[in-house]
C-alpha positions, 0 to 999 in steps of 0.5 A: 534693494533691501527685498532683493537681498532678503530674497539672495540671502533666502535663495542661498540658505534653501540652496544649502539645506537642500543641498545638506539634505541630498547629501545625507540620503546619498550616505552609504548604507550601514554595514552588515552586523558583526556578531560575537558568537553563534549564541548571538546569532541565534538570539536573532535567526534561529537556523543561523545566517546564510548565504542565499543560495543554500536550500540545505544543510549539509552534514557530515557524520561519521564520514557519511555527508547528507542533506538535511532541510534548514531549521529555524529561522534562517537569514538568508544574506550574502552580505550578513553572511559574509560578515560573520562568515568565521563562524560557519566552522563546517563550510556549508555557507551557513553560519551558526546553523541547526543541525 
C-alpha cells in the first residue's frame, strides 16, 4: 500500500512539471524592441530598420524623388518596423535610414 502511494504521489508531481514546462514554451514570443530615437537604432543597424518589402530608399530633394541602393546595415522586419514605425519621417518604410 505504501509503494502505491509513493508511486500516485510521484505520478502527480511529473504531471505537474511536465505540465509547468509545456506551459512556459507555448508563452508568447517577446514583443519587438521600442527604440528611443534614430541614434539607438543605428548603434544596432546601421541602414536603420525596415519593412521586408523595400530594396531602395526612396529620396526626395528638391522636388526630384530618386531611388538610392539601402546603406549599412539594414534590419528588414515588418514587426520591428512597425514598432518604431514613428521615426520613418519620409514614409518610405525605412526608419532611421542612411541617405
Amino acid at each position: 500500500m505504501q509503494t502505491a502511494r509513493t508511486l500516485g504521489i510521484a505520478a502527480v508531481t511529473l504531471a505537474l512539471t511536465i505540465g509547468g514546462v509545456a506551459g512556459t514554451a507555448t508563452s508568447a514570443s517577446a514583443a519587438p524592441k521600442t527604440y528611443a530615437n534614430c541614434t539607438a537604432v543605428n548603434k544596432v543597424y546601421s541602414g536603420g530598420i525596415a519593412k521586408k518589402s523595400v530594396t531602395k530608399n526612396k529620396v526626395t530633394s528638391a522636388g526630384k524623388t530618386t531611388s538610392r541602393a539601402l546603406k549599412g546595415t539594414v534590419k528588414k522586419d515588418d514587426a520591428l518596423y512597425n514598432a518604431n514605425k514613428k521615426m520613418d519621417r519620409d514614409a518610405d518604410g525605412i526608419a532611421c535610414e542612411k541617405s
